[in-house]
Structure formats: structure tokens, C-alpha cells
N, CA and C of each residue as an Amber inpcrd file, in Angstrom:
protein
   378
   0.8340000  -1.1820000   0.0000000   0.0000000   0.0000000   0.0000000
   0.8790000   1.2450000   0.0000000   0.6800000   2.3190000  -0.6600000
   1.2790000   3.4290000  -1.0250000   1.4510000   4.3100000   0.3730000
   0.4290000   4.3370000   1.1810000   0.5630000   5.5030000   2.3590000
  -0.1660000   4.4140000   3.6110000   0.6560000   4.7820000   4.7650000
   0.8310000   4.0770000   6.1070000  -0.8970000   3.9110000   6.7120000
  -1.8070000   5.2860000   6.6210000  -2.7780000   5.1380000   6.8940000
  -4.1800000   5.6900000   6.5320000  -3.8530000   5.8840000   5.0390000
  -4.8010000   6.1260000   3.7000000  -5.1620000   4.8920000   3.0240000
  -6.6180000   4.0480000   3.2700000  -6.5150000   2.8510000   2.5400000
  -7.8200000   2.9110000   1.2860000  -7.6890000   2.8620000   0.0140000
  -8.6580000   2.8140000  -0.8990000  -8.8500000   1.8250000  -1.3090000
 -10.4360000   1.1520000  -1.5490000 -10.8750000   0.0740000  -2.0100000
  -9.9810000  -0.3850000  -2.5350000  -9.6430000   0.0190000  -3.7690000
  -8.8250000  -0.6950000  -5.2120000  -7.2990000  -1.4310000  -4.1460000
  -7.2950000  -0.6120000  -2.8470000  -6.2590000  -1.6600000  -2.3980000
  -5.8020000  -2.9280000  -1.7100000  -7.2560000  -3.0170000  -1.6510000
  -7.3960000  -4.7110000  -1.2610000  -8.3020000  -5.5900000  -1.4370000
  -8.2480000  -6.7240000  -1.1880000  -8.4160000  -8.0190000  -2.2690000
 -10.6770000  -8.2020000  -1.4260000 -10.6840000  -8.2600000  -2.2590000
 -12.3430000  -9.0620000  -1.6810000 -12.3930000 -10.3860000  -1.4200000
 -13.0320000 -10.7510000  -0.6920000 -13.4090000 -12.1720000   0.0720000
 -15.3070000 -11.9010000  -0.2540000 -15.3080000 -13.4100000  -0.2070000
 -16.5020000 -14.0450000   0.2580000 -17.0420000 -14.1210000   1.8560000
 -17.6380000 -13.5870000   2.8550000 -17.7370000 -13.6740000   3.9980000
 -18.5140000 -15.0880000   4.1600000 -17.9650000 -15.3230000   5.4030000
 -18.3160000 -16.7710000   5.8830000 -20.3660000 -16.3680000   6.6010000
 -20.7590000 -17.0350000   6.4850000 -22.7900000 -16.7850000   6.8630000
 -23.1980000 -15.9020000   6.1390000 -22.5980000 -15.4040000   4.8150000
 -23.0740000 -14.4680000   3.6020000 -23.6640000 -15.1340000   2.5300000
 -24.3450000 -14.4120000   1.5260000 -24.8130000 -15.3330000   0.6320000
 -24.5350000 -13.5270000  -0.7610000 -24.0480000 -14.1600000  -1.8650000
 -23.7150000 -12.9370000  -2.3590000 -23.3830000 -11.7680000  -1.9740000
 -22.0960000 -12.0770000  -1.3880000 -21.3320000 -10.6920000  -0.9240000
 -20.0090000 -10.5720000  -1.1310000 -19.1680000  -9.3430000  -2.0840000
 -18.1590000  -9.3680000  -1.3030000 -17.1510000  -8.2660000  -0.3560000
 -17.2930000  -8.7120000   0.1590000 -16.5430000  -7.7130000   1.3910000
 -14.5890000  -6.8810000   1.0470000 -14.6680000  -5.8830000   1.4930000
 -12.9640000  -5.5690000   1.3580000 -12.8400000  -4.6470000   2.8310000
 -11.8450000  -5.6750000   3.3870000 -11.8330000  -5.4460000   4.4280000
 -10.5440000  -3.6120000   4.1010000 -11.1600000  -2.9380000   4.6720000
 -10.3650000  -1.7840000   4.6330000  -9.4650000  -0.9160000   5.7690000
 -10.0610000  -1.0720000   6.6500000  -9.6430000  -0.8670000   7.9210000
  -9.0040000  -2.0880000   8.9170000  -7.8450000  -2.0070000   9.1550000
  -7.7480000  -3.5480000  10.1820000  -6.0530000  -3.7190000  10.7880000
  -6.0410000  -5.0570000  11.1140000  -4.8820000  -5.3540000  11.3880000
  -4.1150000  -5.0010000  10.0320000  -4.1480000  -5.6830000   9.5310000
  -3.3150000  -5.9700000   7.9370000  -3.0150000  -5.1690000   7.0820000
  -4.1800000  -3.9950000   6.9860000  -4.1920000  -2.7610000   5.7740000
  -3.0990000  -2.0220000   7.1570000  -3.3330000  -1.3170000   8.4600000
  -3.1140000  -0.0180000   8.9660000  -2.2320000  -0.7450000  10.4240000
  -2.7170000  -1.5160000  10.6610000  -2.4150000  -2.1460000  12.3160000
  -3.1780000  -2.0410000  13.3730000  -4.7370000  -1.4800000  12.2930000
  -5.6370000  -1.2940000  14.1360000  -6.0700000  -2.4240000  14.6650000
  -5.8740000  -2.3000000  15.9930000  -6.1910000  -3.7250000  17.3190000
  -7.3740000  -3.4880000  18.2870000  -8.2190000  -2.5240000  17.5860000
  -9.3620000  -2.2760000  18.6740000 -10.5140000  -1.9500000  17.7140000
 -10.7560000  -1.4750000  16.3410000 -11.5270000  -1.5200000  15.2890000
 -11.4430000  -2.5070000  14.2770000 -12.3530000  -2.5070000  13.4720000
 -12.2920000  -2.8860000  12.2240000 -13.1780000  -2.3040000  10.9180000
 -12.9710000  -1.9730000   9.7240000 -14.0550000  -1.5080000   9.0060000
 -13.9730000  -1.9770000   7.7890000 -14.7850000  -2.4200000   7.5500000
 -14.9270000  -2.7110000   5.8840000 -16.3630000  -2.6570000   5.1490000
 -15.9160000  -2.6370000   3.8720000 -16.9810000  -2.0150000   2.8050000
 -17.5370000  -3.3270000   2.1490000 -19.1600000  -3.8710000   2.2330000
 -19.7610000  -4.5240000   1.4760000 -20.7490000  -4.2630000   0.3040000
 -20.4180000  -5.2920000  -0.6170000 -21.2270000  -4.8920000  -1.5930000
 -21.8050000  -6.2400000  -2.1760000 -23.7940000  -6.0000000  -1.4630000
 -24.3870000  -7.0980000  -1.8110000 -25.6250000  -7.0810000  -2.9260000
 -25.9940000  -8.1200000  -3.1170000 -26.4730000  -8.8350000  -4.3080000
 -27.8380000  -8.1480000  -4.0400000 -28.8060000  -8.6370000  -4.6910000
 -30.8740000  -8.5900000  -4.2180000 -30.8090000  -9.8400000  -3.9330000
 -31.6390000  -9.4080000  -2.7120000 -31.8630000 -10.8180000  -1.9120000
 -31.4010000 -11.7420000  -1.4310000 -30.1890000 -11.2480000  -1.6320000
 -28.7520000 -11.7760000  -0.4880000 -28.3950000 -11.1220000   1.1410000
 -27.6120000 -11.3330000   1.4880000 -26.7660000 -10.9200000   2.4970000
 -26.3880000 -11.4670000   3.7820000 -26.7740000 -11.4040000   5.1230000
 -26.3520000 -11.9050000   6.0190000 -26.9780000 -12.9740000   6.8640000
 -27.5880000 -14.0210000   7.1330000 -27.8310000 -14.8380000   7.3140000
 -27.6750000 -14.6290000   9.1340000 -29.1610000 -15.2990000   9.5600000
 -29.5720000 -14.9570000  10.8190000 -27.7310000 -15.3740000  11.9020000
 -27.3640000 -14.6160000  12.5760000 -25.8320000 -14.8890000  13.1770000
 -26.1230000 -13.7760000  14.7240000 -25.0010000 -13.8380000  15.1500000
 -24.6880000 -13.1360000  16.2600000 -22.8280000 -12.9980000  16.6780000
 -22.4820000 -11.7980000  17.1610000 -21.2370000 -12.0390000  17.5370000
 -20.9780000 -12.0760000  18.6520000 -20.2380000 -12.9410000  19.0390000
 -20.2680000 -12.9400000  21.1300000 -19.1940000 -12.0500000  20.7890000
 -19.4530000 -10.7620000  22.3830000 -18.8530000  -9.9790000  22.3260000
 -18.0360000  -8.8340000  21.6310000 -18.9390000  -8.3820000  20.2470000
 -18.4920000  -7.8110000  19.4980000 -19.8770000  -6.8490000  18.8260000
 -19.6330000  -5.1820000  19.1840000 -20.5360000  -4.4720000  18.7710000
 -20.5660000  -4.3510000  17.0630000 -21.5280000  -3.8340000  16.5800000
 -21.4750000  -3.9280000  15.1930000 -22.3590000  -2.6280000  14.3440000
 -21.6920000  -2.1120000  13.8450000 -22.2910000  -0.5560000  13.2870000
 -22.6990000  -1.0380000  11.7360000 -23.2530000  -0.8460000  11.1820000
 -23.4730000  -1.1340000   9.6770000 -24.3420000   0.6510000   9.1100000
 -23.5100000   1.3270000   8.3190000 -23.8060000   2.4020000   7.4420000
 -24.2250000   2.3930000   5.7270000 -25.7130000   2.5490000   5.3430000
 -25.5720000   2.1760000   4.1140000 -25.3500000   3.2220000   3.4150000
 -24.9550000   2.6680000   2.2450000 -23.6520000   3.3000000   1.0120000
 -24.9370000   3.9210000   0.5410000 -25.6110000   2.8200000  -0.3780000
 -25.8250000   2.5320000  -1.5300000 -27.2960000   1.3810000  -1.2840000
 -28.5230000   2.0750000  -1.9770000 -29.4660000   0.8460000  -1.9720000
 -30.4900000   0.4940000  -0.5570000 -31.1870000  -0.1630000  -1.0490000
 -32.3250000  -0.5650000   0.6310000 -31.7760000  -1.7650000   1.2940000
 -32.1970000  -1.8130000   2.4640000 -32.4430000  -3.4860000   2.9840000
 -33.1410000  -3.7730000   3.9840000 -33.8100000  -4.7750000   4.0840000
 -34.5700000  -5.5410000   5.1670000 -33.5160000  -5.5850000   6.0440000
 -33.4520000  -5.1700000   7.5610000 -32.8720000  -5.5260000   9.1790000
 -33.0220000  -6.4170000   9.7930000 -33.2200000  -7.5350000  10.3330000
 -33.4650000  -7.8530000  11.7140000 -32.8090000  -7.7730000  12.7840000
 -32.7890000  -7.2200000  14.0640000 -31.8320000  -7.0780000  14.9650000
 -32.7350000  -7.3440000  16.3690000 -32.2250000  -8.5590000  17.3140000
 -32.8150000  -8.1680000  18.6280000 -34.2010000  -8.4600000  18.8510000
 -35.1250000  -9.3820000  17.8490000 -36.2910000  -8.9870000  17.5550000
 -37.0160000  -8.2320000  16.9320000 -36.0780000  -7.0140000  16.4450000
 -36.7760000  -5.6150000  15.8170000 -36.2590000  -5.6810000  14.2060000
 -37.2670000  -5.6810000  13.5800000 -37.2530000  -5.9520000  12.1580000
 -37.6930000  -4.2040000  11.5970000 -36.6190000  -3.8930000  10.4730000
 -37.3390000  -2.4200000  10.1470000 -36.3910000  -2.5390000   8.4000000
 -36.5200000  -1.5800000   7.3870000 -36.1210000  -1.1790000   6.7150000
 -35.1710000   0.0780000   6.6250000 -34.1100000  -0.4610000   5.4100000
 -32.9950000   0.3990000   6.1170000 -32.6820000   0.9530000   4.4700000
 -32.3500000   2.5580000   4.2560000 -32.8740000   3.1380000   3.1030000
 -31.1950000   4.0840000   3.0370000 -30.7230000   4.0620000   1.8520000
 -29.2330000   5.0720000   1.7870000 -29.2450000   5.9100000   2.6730000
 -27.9770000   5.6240000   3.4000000 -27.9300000   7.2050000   4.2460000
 -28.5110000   6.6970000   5.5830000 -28.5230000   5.8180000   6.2460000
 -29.3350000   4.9740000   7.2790000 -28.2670000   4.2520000   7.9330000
 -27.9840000   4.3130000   9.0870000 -27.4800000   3.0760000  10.2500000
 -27.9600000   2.5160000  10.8760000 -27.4530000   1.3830000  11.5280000
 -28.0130000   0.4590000  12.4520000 -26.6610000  -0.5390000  13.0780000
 -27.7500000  -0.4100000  14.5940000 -26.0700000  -0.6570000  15.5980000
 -26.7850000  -2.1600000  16.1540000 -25.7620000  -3.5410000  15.8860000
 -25.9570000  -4.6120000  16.4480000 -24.9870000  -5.0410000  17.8010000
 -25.8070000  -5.0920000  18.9110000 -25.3070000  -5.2940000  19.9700000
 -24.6680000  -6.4850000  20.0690000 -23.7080000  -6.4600000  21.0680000
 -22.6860000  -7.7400000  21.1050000 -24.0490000  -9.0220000  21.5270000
 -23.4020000 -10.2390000  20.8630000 -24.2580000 -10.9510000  21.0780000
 -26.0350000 -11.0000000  20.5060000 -25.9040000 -10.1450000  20.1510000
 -27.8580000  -9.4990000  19.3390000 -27.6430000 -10.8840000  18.1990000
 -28.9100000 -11.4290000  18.0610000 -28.8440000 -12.0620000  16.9070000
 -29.3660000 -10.7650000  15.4130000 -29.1230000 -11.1640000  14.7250000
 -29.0050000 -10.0610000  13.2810000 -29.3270000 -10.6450000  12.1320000
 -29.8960000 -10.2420000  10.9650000 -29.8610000 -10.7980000   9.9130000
 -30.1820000  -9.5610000   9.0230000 -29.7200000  -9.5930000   7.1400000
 -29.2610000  -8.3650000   6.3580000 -29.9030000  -8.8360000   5.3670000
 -30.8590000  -8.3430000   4.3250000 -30.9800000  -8.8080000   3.7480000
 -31.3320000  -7.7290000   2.6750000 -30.9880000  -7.1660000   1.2180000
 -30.7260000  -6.6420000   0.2620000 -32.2680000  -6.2820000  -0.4390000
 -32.6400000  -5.5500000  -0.1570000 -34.4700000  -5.0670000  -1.1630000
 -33.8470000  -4.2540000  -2.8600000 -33.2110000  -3.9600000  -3.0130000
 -32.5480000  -3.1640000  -3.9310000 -32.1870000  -3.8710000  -4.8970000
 -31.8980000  -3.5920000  -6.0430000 -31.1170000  -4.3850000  -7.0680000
 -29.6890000  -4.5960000  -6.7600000 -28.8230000  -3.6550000  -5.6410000
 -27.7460000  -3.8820000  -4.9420000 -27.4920000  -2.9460000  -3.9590000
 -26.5640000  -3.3150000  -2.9230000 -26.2840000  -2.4530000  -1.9780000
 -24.7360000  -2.2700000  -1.2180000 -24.5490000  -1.5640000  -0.7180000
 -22.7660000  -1.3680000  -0.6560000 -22.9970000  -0.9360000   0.9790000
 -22.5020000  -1.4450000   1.4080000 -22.5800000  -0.6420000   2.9570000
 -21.3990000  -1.0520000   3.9810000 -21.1760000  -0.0360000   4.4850000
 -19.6300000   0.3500000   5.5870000 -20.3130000  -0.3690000   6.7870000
 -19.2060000  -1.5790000   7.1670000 -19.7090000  -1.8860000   8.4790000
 -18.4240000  -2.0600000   9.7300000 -18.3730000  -1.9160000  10.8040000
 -17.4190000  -1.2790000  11.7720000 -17.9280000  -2.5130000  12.7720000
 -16.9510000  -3.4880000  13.1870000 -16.5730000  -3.8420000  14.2760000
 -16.0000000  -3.2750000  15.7350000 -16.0530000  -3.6220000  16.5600000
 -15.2560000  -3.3580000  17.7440000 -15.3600000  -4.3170000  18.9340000
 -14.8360000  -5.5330000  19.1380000 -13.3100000  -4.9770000  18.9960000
 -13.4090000  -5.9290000  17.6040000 -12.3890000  -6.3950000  17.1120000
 -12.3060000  -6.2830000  15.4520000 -12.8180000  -8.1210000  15.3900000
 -13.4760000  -8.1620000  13.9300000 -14.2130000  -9.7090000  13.8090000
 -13.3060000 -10.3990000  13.1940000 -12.6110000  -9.9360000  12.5880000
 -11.5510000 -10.5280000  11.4270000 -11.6470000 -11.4630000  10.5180000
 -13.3200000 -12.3450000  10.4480000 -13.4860000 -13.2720000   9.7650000
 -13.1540000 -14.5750000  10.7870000 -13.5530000 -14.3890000  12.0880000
 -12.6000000 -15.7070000  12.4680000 -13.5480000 -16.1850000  13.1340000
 -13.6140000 -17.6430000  12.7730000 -15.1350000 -18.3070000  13.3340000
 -15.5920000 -18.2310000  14.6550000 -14.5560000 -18.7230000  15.9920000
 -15.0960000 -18.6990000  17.2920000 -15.7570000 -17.3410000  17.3440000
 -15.2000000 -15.8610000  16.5480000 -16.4620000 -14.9380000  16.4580000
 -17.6330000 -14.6540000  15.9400000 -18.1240000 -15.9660000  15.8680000
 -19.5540000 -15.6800000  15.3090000 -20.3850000 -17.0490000  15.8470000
 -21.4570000 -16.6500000  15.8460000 -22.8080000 -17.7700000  16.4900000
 -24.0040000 -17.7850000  15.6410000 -23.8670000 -18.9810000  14.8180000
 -24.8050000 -19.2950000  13.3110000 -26.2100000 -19.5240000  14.6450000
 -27.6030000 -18.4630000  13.9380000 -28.4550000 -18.6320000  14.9280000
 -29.4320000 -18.5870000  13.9890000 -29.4320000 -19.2990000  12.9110000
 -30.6170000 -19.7740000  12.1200000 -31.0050000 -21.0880000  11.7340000
């Protein structure tokens, strides 16, 4: 990467997220791009009628900002629609599920402390 703590899409690789269904994620913020050990952020960009599959993270808050596009929520019990320009905060442990109304959608989502993709952080609750 060109600068220590300037990171642009085009500079890193997309993954498939693990309990996703048409997505791919670039992790932008993290250990690996910058060295952060207490955040994480990265940019998704999902399909219609894809996305996150009913889950939960033990011990890990979860911010999701949309880019780009609508989507169906579930969080906690509370089901709502979520429209460009819209957040929504999943509590550690909250079960959650994402799901894409749009022809596509792109949205910034922020860990803390960071998820990294690593299974013991997550709890398949569907």
C-alpha cells in the first residue's frame, strides 16, 4: 500500500464472507491494511436478496452504514427497513440478519473490537 494510513478500495483483495450469501466484502480498515487492534471496518457490496444470514457475535458491537441501496434488518427482535444514508447498531451478542431489497447495496460496516473473519467470532443462529 502506497501511504501508512490512507486505505482505498482498489487496495485490497475481496473475500466471500463466511454466513453471507452474495457478498463481497474488502476489508479496509484492520490489522493488515493499517495495524488497528481495537476496530475494524470494511466495505460490502451485496447482491438482491442476499446478504447476512440470521448470526450473532459474542462480544463484538457492530455498526453497519448504508452506502448505496435498501435493505430488510433484523436485529434483537426488531425488524425495520434500512434506506441510503441509514445506520443500524448490532449489539454484542444481538442475533441479526441483512438482507438486500434493492437491485444492490454497498454498505460500511465497523466492528469493535475487530471480527476478522474468524469463526469462534460468530454464532450461526438460524
Amino acid at each position: 500500500m502506497p501511504n501508512r494510513y490512507l486505505v482505498r478500495k482498489s487496495d485490497v483483495s475481496p473475500y466471500a464472507p463466511a454466513n453471507h450469501t452474495g457478498t463481497r466484502n474488502f476489508r479496509i480498515i484492520g490489522a493488515e491494511t493499517v495495524g488497528a487492534k481495537n476496530v475494524e471496518m470494511l466495505i460490502g457490496e451485496i447482491e438482491r436478496g442476499k446478504g447476512a444470514l440470521p448470526h450473532s457475535h459474542p462480544g463484538i458491537e457492530q455498526v453497519c452504514h448504508l452506502l448505496e441501496g435498501t435493505a430488510q434488518v433484523e436485529v434483537g427482535g426488531e425488524a425495520f427497513e434500512m434506506k441510503k444514508g441509514d445506520s443500524c447498531f448490532f449489539p454484542p451478542d444481538a442475533a441479526h440478519a441483512f438482507t438486500v431489497t434493492s437491485d444492490r447495496a454497498e454498505v460500511m460496516v465497523i466492528y469493535a473490537p475487530p471480527y476478522e473473519e474468524d469463526p469462534a467470532r460468530v454464532k450461526r443462529d438460524g
